[in-house]
C-alpha positions in Angstrom: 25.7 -29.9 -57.1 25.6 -28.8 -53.4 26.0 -31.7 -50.9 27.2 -31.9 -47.0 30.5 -32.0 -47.7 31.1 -28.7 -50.1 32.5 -25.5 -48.2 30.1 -23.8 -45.9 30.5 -20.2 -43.8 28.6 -19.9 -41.1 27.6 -17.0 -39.7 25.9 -17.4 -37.3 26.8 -14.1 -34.4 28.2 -12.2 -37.5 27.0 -8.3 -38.2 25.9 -7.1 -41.6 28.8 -4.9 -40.9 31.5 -8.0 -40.8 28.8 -10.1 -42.9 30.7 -8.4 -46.5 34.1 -9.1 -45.4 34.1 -13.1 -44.9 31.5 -13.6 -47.6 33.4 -11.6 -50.3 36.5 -13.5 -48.9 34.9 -17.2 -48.5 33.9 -16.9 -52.3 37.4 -15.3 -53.4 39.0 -18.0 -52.1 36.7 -21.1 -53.1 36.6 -19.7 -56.8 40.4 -19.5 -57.1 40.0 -23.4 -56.1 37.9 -23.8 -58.8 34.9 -24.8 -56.4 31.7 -24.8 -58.0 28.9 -24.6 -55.3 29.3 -23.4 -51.7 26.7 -23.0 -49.2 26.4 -19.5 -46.6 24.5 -20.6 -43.1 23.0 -17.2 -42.4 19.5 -18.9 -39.9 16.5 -18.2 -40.4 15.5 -16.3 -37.5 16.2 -12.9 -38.7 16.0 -11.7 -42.2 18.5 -8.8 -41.7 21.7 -11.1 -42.0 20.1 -13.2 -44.7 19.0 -9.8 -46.8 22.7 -8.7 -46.4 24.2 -12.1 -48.0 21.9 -12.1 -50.7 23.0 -8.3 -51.3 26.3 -9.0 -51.2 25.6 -12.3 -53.3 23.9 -9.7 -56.1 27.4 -7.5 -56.6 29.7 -10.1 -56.2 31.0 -10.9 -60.1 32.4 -14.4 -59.3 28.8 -15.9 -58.4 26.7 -17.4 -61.1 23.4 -18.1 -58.8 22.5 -18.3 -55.4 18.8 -19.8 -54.3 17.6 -20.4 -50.1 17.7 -24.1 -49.5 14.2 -25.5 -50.1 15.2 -28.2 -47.1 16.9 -25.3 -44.3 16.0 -21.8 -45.2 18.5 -20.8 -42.6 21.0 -21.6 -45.6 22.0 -20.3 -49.0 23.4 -22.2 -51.8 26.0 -20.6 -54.2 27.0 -21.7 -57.7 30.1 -19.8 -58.6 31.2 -19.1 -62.4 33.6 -21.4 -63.3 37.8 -19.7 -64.1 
């Protein structure tokens, strides 16, 4: 389960176009540590950052699920697939 102290990216000033880049790479290298859930700050102000993640969340093979926190939807929890 997701709690305050499971890796988090955030970001926050990112582009879509750097958005792919650290997410892909974030999840790469918390599934090789066999990390289950992560969480992706992307705010809440603008939906264009959040739309990308979730994109990118869609094609990436190593997530299992990914849902907007009910609490902060300026945040997106990720369940990888376990090795």
């Amino acid at each position: 389960m997701y709690s305050s102290k499971s890796p988090t990216i955030n970001l926050h000033g990112e582009t879509r176009d750097t958005a792919p880049f650290l997410v892909n790479t974030f999840i790469n290298d918390n599934y090789k540590m066999g990390i289950e859930y992560i969480g992706i700050i992307h705010g809440y102000s603008s939906t264009i950052l959040k739309n990308k993640v979730q994109e990118i969340l869609k094609l990436n093979k190593q997530v299992d699920s990914f849902k907007v926190d009910v609490f902060n939807p300026g945040l997106t929890i990720v369940k990888l697939k376990k090795l």
